[in-house]
ZAGU-733725 format. One record per residue (C-alpha): y negated, z negated, x; residue in three letters. Coordinates in steps of 0.05 Angstrom, whole numbers, padded with zeros to 5 digits, always signed. Layout:
<kenus>
YZXALA
...
</kenus>
This chain:
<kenus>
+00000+00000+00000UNK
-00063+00026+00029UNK
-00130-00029+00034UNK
-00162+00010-00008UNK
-00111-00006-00073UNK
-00101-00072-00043UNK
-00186-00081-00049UNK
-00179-00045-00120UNK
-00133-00091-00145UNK
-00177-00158-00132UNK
-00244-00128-00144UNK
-00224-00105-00223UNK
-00207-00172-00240UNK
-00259-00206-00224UNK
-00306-00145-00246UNK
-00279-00159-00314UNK
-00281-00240-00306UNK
-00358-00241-00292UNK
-00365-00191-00354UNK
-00330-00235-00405UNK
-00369-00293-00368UNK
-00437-00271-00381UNK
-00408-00236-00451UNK
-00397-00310-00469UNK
-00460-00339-00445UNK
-00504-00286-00492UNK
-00465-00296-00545UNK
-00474-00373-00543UNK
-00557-00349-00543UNK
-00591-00323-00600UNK
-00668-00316-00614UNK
-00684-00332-00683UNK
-00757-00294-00717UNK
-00787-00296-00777UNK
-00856-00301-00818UNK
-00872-00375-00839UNK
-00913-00371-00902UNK
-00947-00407-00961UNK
-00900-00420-01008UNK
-00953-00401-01074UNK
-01006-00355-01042UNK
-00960-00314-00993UNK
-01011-00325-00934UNK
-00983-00334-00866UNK
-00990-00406-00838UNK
-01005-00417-00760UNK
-00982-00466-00717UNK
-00920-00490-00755UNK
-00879-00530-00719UNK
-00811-00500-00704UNK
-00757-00540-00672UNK
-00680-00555-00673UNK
-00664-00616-00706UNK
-00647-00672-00646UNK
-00668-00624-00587UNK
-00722-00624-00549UNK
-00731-00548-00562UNK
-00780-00513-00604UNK
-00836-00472-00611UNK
-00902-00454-00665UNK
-00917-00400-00705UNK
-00979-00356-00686UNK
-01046-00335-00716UNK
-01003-00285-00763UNK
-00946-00336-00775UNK
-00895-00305-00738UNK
-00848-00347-00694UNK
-00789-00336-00650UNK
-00745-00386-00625UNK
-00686-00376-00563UNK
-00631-00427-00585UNK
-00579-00438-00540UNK
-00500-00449-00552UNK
-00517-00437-00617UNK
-00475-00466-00677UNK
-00480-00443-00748UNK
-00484-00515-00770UNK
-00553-00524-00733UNK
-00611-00555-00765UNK
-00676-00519-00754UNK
-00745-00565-00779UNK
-00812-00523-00796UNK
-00873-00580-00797UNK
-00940-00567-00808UNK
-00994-00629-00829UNK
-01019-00588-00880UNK
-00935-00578-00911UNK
-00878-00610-00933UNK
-00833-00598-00874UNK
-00760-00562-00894UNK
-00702-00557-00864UNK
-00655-00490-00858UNK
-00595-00495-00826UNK
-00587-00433-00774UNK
-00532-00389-00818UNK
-00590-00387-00869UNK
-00645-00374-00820UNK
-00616-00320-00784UNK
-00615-00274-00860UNK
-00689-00295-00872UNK
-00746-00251-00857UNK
-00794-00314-00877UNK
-00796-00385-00891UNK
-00843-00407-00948UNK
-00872-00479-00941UNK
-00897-00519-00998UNK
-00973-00550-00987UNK
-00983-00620-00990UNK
-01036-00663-01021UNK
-01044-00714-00970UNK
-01043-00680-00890UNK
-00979-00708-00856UNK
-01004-00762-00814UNK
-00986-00764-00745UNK
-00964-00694-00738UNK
-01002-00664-00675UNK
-01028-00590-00682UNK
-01001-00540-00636UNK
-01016-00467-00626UNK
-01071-00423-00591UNK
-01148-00438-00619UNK
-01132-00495-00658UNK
-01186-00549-00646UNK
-01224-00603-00694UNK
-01279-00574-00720UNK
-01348-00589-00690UNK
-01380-00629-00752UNK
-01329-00677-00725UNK
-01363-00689-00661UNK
-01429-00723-00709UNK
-01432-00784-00753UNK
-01385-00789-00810UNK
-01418-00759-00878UNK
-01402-00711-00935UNK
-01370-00646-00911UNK
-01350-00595-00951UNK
-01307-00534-00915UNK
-01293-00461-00950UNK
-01241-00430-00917UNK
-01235-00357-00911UNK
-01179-00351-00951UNK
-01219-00366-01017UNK
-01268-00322-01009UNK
-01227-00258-00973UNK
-01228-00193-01011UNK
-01274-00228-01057UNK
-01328-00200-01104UNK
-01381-00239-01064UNK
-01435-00190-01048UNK
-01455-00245-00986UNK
-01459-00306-00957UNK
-01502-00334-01007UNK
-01461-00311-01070UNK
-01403-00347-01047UNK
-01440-00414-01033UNK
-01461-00419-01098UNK
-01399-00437-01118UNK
-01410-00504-01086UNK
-01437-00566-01129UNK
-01483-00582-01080UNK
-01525-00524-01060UNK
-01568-00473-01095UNK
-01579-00405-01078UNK
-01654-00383-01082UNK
-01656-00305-01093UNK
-01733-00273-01071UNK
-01749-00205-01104UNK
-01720-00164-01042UNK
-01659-00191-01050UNK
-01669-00243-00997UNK
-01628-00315-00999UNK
-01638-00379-00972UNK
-01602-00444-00999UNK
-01616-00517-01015UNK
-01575-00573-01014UNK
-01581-00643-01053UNK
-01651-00614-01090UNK
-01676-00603-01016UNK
-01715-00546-01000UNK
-01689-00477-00964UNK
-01729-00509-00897UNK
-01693-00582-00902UNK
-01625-00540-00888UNK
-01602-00528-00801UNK
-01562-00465-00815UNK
-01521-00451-00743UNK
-01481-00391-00723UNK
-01418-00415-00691UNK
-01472-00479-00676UNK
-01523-00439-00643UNK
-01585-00447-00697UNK
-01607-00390-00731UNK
-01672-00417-00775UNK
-01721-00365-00764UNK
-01781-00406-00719UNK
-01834-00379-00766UNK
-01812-00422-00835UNK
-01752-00456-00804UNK
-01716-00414-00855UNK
-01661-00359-00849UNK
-01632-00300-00907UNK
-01561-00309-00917UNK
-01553-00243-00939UNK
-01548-00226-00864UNK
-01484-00258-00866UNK
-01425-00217-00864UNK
-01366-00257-00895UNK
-01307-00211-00860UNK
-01325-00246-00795UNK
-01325-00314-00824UNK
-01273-00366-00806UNK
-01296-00422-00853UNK
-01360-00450-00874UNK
-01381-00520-00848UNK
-01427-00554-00896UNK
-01454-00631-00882UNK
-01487-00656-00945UNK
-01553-00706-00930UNK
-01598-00712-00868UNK
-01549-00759-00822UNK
-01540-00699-00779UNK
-01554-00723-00700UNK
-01519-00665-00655UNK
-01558-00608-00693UNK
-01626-00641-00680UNK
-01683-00650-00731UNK
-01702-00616-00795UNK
-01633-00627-00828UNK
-01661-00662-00878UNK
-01622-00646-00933UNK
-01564-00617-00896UNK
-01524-00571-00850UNK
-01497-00505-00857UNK
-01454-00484-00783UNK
-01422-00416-00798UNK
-01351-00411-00752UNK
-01326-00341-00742UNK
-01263-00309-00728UNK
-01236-00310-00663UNK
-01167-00286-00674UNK
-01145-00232-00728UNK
-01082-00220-00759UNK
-01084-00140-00752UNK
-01103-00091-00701UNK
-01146-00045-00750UNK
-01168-00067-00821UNK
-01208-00014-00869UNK
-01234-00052-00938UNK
-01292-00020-00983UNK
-01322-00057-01046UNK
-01351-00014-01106UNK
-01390-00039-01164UNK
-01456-00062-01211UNK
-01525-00030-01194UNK
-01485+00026-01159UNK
-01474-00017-01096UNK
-01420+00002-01051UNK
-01399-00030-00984UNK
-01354-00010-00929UNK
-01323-00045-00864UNK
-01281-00025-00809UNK
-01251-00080-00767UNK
-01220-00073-00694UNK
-01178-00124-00655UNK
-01140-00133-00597UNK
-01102-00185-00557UNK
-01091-00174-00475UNK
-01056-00232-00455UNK
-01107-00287-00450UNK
-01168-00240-00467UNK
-01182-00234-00544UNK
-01235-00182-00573UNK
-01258-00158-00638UNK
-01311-00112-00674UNK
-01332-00101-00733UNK
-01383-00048-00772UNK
-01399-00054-00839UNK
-01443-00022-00885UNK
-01479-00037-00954UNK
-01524-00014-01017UNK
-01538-00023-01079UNK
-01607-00002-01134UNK
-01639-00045-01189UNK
-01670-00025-01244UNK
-01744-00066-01266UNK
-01736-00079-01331UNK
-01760-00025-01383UNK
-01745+00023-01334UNK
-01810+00009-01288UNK
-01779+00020-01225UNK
-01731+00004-01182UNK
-01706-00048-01112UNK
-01655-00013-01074UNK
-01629-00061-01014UNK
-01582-00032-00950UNK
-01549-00073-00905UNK
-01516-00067-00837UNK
-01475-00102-00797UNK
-01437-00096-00730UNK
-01411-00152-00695UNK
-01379-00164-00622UNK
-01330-00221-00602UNK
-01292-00231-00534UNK
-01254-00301-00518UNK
-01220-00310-00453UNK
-01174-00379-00444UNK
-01172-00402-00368UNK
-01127-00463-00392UNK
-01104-00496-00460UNK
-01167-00532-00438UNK
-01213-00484-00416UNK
-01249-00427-00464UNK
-01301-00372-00442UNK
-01330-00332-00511UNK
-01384-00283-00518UNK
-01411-00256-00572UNK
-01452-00208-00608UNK
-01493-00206-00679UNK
-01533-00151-00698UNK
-01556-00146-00773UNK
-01595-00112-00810UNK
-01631-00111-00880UNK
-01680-00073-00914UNK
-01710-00065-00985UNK
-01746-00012-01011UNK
-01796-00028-01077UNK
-01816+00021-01130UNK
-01844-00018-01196UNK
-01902+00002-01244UNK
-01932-00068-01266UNK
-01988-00097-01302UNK
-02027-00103-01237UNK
-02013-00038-01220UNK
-01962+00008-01180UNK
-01929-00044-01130UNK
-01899+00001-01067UNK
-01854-00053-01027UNK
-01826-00047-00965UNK
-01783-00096-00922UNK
-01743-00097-00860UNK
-01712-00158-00822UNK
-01660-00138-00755UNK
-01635-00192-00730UNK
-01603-00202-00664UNK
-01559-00262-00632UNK
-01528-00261-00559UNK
-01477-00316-00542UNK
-01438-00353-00488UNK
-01403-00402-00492UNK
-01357-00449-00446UNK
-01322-00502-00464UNK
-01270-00555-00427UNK
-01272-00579-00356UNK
-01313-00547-00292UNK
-01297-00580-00218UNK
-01306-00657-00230UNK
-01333-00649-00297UNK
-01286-00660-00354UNK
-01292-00650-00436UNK
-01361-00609-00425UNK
-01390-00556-00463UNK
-01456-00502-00450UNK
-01483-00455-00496UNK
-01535-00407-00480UNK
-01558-00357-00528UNK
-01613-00308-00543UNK
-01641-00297-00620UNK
-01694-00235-00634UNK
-01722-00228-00711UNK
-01764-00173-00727UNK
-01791-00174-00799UNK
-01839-00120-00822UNK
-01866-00120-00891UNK
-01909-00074-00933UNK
-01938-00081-00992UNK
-01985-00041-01035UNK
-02020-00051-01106UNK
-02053+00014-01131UNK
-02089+00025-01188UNK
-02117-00049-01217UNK
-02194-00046-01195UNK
-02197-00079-01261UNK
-02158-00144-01236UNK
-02194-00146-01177UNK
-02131-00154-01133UNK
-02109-00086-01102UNK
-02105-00079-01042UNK
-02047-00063-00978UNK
-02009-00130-00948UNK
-01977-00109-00878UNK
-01944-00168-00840UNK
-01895-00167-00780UNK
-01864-00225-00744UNK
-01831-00212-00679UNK
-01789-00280-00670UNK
-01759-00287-00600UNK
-01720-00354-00574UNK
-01670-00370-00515UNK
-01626-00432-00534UNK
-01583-00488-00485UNK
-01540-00533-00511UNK
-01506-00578-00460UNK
-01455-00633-00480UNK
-01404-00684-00445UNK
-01352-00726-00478UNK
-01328-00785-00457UNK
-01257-00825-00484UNK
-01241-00890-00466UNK
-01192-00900-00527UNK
-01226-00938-00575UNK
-01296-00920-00559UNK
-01318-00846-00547UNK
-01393-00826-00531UNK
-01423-00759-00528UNK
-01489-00743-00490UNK
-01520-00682-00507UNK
-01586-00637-00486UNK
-01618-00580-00522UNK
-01672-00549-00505UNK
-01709-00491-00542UNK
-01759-00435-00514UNK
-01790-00392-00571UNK
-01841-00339-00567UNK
-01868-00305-00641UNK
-01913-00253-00649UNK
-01953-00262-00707UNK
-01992-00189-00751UNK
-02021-00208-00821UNK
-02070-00151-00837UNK
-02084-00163-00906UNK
-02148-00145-00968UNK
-02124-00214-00997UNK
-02138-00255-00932UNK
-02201-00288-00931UNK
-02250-00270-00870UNK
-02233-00337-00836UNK
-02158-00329-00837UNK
-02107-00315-00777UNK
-02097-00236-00762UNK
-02046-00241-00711UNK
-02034-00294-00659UNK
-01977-00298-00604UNK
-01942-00370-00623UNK
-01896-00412-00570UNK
-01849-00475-00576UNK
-01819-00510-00528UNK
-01773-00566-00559UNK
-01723-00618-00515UNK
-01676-00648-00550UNK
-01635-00705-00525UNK
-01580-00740-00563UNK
-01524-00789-00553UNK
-01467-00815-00599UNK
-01423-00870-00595UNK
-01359-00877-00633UNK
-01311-00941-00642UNK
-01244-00935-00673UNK
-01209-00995-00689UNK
-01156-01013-00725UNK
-01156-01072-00774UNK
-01075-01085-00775UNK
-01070-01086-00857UNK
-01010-01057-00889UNK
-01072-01018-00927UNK
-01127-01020-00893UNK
-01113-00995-00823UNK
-01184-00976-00794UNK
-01247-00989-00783UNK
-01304-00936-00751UNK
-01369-00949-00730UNK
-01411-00902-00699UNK
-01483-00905-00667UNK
-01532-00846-00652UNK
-01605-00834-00618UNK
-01641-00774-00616UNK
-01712-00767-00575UNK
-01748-00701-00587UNK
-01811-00668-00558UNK
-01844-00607-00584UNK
-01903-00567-00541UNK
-01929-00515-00587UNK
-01985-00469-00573UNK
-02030-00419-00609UNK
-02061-00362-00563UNK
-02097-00290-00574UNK
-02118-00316-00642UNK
-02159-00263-00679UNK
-02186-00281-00752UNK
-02186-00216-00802UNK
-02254-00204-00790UNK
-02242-00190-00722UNK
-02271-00256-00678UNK
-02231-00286-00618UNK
-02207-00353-00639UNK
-02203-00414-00590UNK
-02128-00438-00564UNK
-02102-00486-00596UNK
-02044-00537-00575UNK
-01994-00590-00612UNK
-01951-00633-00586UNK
-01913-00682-00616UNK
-01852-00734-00594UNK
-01815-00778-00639UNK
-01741-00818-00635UNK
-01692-00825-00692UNK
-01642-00876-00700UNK
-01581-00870-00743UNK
-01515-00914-00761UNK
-01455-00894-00797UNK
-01385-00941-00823UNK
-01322-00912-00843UNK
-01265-00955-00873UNK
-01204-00922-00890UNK
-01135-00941-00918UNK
-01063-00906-00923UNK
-01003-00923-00958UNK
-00947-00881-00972UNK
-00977-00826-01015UNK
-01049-00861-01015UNK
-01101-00850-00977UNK
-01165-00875-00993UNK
-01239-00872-00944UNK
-01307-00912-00954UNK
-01371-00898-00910UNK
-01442-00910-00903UNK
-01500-00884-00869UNK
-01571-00908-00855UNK
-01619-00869-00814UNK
-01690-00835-00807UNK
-01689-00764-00794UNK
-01767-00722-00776UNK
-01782-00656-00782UNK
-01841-00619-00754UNK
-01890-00574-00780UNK
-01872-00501-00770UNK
-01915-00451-00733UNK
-01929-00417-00791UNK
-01956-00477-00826UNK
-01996-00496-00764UNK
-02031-00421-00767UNK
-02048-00430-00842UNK
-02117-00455-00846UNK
-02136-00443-00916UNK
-02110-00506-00947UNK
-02148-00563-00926UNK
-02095-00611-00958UNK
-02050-00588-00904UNK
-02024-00649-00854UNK
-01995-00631-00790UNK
-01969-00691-00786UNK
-01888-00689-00775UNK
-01856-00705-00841UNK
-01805-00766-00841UNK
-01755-00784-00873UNK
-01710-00850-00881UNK
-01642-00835-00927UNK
-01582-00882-00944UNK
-01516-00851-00972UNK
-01460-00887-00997UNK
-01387-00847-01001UNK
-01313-00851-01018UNK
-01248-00803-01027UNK
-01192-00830-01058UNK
-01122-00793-01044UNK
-01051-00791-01083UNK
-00994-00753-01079UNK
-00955-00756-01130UNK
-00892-00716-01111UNK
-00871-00648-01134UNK
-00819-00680-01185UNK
-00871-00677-01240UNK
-00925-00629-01266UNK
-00980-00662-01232UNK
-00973-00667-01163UNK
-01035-00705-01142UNK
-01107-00707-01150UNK
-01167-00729-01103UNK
-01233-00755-01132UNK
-01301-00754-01077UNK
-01367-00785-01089UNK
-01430-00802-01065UNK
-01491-00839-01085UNK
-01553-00825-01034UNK
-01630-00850-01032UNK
-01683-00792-00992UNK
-01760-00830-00980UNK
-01802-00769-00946UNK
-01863-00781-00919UNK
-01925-00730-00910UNK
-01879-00677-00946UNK
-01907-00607-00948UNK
-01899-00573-01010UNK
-01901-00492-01014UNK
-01933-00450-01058UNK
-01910-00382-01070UNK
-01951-00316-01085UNK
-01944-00285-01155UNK
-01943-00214-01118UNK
-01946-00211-01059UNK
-01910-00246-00991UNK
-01964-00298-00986UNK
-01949-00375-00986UNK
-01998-00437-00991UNK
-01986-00512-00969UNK
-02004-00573-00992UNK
-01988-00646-00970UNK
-01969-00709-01006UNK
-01961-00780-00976UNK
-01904-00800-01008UNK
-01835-00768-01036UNK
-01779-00795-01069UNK
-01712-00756-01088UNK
-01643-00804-01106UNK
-01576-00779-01140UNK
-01502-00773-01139UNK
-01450-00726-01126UNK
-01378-00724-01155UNK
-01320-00673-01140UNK
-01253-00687-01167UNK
-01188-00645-01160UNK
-01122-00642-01198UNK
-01061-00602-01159UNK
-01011-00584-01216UNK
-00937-00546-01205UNK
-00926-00557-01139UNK
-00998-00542-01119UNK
-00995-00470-01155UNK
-01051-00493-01195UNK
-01124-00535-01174UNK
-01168-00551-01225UNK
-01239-00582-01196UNK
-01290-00612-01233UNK
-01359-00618-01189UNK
-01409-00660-01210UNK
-01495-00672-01179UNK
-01547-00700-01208UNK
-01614-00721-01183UNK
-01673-00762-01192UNK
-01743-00739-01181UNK
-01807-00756-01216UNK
-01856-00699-01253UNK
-01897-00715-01202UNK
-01858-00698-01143UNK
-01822-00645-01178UNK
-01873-00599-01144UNK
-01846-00619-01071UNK
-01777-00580-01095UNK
-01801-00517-01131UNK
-01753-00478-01165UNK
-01692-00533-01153UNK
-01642-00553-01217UNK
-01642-00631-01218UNK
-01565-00623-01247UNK
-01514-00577-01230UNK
-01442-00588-01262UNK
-01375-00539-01228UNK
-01312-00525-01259UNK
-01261-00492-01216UNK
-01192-00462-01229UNK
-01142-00435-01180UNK
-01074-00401-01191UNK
-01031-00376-01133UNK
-00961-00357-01150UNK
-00922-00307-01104UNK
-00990-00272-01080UNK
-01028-00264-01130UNK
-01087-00302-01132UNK
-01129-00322-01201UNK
-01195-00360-01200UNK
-01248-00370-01246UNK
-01320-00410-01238UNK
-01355-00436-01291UNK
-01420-00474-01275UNK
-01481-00497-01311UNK
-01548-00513-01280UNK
-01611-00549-01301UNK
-01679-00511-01315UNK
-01720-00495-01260UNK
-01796-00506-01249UNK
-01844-00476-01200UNK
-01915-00456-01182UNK
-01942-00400-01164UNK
-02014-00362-01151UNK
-02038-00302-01156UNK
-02068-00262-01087UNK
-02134-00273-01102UNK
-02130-00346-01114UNK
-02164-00329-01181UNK
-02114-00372-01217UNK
-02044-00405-01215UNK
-01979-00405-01258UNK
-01925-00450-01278UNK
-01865-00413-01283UNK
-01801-00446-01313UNK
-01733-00416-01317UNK
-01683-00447-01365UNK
-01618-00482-01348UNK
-01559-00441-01355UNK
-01486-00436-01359UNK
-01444-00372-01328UNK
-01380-00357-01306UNK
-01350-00315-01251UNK
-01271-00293-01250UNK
-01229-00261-01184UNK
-01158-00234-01185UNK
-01133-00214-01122UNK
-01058-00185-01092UNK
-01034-00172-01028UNK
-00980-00122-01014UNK
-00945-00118-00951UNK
-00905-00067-00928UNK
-00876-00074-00859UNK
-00927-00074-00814UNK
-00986-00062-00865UNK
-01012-00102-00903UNK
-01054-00076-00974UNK
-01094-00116-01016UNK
-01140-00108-01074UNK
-01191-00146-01121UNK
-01228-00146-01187UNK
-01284-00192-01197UNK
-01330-00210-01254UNK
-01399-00238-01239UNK
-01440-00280-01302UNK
-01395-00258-01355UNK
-01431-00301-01401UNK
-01501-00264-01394UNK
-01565-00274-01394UNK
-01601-00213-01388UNK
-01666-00248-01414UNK
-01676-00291-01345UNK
-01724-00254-01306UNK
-01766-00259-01244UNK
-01820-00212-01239UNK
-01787-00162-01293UNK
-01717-00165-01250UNK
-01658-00192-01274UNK
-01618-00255-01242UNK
-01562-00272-01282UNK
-01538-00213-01310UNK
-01464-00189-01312UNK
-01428-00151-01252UNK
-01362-00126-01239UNK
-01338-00104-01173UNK
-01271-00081-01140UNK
-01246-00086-01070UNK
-01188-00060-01040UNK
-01170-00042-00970UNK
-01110-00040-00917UNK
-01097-00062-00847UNK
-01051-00056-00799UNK
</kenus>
């Protein structure tokens, strides 16, 4: 036998050995995948917690719910476990799992307590880093595919907050009977209030970037400086998407349309987006006088790199745009309106640890506003108030925002600095401005903000009462302003003028909170004083001589609870949860605005002394295993006739009624509110005369239905939405209709 057979005859052997060897080791290994889901609406849950019952191993499902888990010598008799806090957590043994394409969880009432959170971009939100207070949260998941023209639609579904709708289609909000200037609206916390009249236009929101909506109720705020004095709005966008390419276009009332095309992609650690979207619509004056067509558009540019779990670089982009074009034949006259306002926001953003320094984070952004306006009245010698109102405002600001955390267990403090430069160009060529008044001006702020929190946890050792929170915070502020190249209209070179102010606010906040079984109740309290200071375009307006420049104060004291049961899912009611608040506002040297009958001009006036008290309920009922929520919201506030002026145009009651049905993706959801009347004042351009102009309390009701399709990879969805299906054509401001009925339909597809 030659060595060659001899060499054949061992080496086939054990050829075949290590085959059947490694055949048996791949066989005892077997990756499981799947889709983790919401039981009632279908949507795909992140970081589930996926791991094999007694092991060590495990994994969590990402952004689109998708999970896949390498189980070794595996057994058909396995036991996998899907938690999630939000979830009751199930258990599948592996001979199921391996046939499933997705596992549906059923949502709690109560969170699971001491379940930790993993996954990529999961982190508390940043209201958390303040004092405890009333925070509301809409997620993007009940307002998706919506019929909500903007951000300032959708808000309105909150008890809370009112939306306040100007002629060109502009929104601001107010919160707790505030005013549209009391409320710090942030961008992903970089502030967006306009440095002109501290306020800013939701409608240059666009909600297919939006994450959730952060909303602190009262003026408690410390971290987002001054000037919240009625509340907080931050606005969180999307990071992460669950598609590569998503296409969605809305049709509807007043022949408005609107279109958006979405982009995404994930490199590894490197995630970036962009979006485009465009918008329209025309309304008809009544009796056919004219008509306000509004455009919109919108692109918007993320990227987010992670270093670490720890470490997170993002940039980002904003660009809107809105414009309004007027056409209306009026008593005064023909009115020709024009209005632009492009917007643009620039971004970075680092947060975690750099060299020594640990738990920091450093924002630096750039904000430009440019708002031109136009207005012309032809045609009304006989009134005496034609004439051509041409403003611009050029509003230019570079923010910081530097922060460091510190945790020594029970106690945790945060130190933080912001500092604001702002530089606004100021045109207001005019024939209603008297000879004395501003032309244009260049306007500057410089504001330092300094801030620091302290936090104690501790725990009381009751079987029901288990802890006790306390928390501390002082802010010191100092504002440089300055007034240069003032011209009045009749052409003279005004002197430079200079304001500076520096104030410190002190504020105190105690949370009590119990938990027992499938209870879970909270308590807290806040005291503090909050200031605000007069905005550079009240500082410019000279023609009020009951104007203070003093900053306005304020001192507030809120009460609150939330009280918590599950129930089970044996029964048709699986829980409820009942919230309220009782709060106290004192305001000193308020400013109060008055608002032009016509045209965009605004007057001020001071008054000493302010009062505004109320309370605020919100209860929820979860019925058939959480298919169904019904929510009843609840506000009501207290302000005398005579400072009913300080709030113009704000309901002093406001009651919500919410329903929500999810049942194997479809979504139903109807909103049925009723507000108070409304009473403001406002003048005409020459100054000739003044009118109080009241708008009845009313009752309306919006419905949504909504479905999602998927089909492998793609996922289509559609939406029909009724808007005031009650009516009331009769409301009117300035011969346009506010609460009139509109249907729209959405439907789109991504991939």
């Amino acid at each position: 036998m030659s060595l060659m057979s001899a060499s054949t005859k061992i080496l086939y052997p054990a050829f075949f050995a290590v085959c059947l060897f490694m055949t048996s080791v791949f066989a005892q290994e077997l990756i499981l995948s799947g889709v983790v889901r919401d039981q009632n609406t279908h949507q795909e849950i992140r970081s589930v917690n996926i791991f094999i019952k007694g092991s060590k191993t495990g994994t969590a499902s990402d952004l689109t719910g998708r999970y896949r888990l390498r189980v070794n010598d595996a057994s058909d008799d396995m036991i996998i476990i899907f938690r999630h806090i939000a979830y009751f957590h199930k258990e599948i043994s592996l001979k199921d799992l391996k046939n499933a394409s997705h596992v549906d969880l059923q949502p709690r009432v109560i969170p699971l307590r001491g379940v930790e959170i993993e996954g990529e971009g999961i982190g508390r939100p940043e209201i958390e880093k303040d004092l405890r207070q009333t925070v509301s949260m809409i997620e993007a998941r009940n307002f998706e595919i919506r019929g909500f023209t903007d951000a300032g639609d959708l808000l309105r579904i909150d008890h809370s907050v009112q939306v306040d709708e100007g002629i060109s289609g502009k929104k601001t909000i107010s919160i707790r009977g505030g005013n549209p200037d009391d409320v710090v609206v942030l961008y992903n916390g970089v502030k967006l209030n306009n440095n002109f009249d501290n306020v800013y236009d939701f409608a240059m929101i666009d909600l297919e970037n939006v994450e959730r909506f952060e909303i602190i109720k009262g003026s408690n705020t410390a971290i987002y400086g001054p000037e919240a004095f009625s509340g907080v709005v931050n606005i969180v966008p999307k990071v992460e998407q669950d598609y590569t390419i998503r296409f969605q276009q809305r049709l509807g009332t007043y022949r408005s349309g609107n279109w958006g095309l979405h982009l995404f992609k994930k490199f590894d650690r490197l995630r970036g987006s962009y979006s485009l979207r465009r918008g329209g619509l025309e309304r008809p004056f009544k009796d056919n006088r004219g008509q306000l067509k509004n455009t919109s558009f919108h692109h918007n540019v993320n990227l987010n790199y992670n270093f670490s779990e720890e470490n997170n670089l993002s940039l980002m982009g904003v660009f809107p745009t809105l414009e309004y074009d007027r056409r209306e034949n009026t008593d005064a006259g023909l009115v020709i309106g024009d209005e632009s306002n492009k917007d643009q926001l620039y971004s970075v953003r680092y947060t975690g640890n750099l060299s020594f320094l640990k738990n920091i984070g450093v924002t630096v952004s750039y904000k430009n506003l440019v708002q031109e306006q136009f207005l012309e009245i032809s045609n009304a010698s006989d009134l005496g108030n034609n004439g051509i109102v041409n403003r611009e405002i050029d509003d230019k600001a570079v923010h910081l925002n530097a922060e460091k955390s510190f945790d020594f267990g029970a106690l945790e403090l945060l130190f933080g600095y912001q500092f604001e430069s702002a530089e606004l160009d100021f045109l207001d060529d005019s024939d209603f401005n008297g000879p004395g008044e501003i032309k244009n001006a260049k306007l500057k702020r410089n504001h330092h903000g300094f801030v620091s929190i302290a936090k104690y946890h501790g725990e009381i050792g009751s079987d029901f009462l288990q802890t006790l929170d306390l928390s501390l915070s002082m802010r010191q502020d100092m504002i440089d302003d300055e007034q240069v190249n003032l011209v009045s209209q009749s052409g003279n070179s005004l002197s430079d003028v200079t304001n500076n102010w520096h104030d410190n606010t002190l504020k105190f906040s105690m949370n009590l909170s119990g938990y027992r079984s499938n209870l879970l109740v909270n308590g807290f309290l806040n005291f503090g004083k909050n200031i605000k200071f007069p905005t550079l375009f009240q500082q410019i307006n000279s023609t009020n001589s009951d104007i203070s420049l003093n900053p306005e104060k304020n001192t507030s004291l809120e009460l609150g609870f939330t009280v918590s049961r599950d129930l089970g899912s044996g029964s048709a009611i699986n829980g409820f949860q009942v919230e309220g608040s009782y709060f106290q506002n004192t305001f000193d040297d308020k400013i109060i605005t008055f608002s032009d009958l016509t045209s965009f001009r605004t007057e001020f006036k001071s008054e000493p002394d302010v009062n505004i008290s109320g309370f605020e309920s919100k209860s929820s009922v979860f019925l058939f295993r959480k298919k169904v929520t019904v929510g009843l919201g609840l506000s009501r506030y207290f302000i005398s006739d005579q400072d009913k002026a300080a709030f113009p145009f704000k309901s002093d009651f406001k009651l919500t009624l919410n329903l929500a049905i999810d049942h194997l993706g479809y979504s139903f959801q109807i909103h049925w509110f009723k507000e108070g009347e409304q009473v403001a004042t406002l003048f005409f351009p020459d100054r000739s005369a003044s009118e109080s102009i009241r708008l009845d309390g009313y009752q309306n009701l919006d419905v949504h239905l909504s479905k999602t399709f998927e089909i492998r990879k793609m996922k289509l969805f559609v939406n029909a939405s009724g808007r005031n299906l009650l009516d009331d054509e009769n409301t009117e401001l300035q011969g346009l209709a506010l609460r009139d009925r509109r249907y729209y339909v959405t439907f789109g597809a991504q991939y």
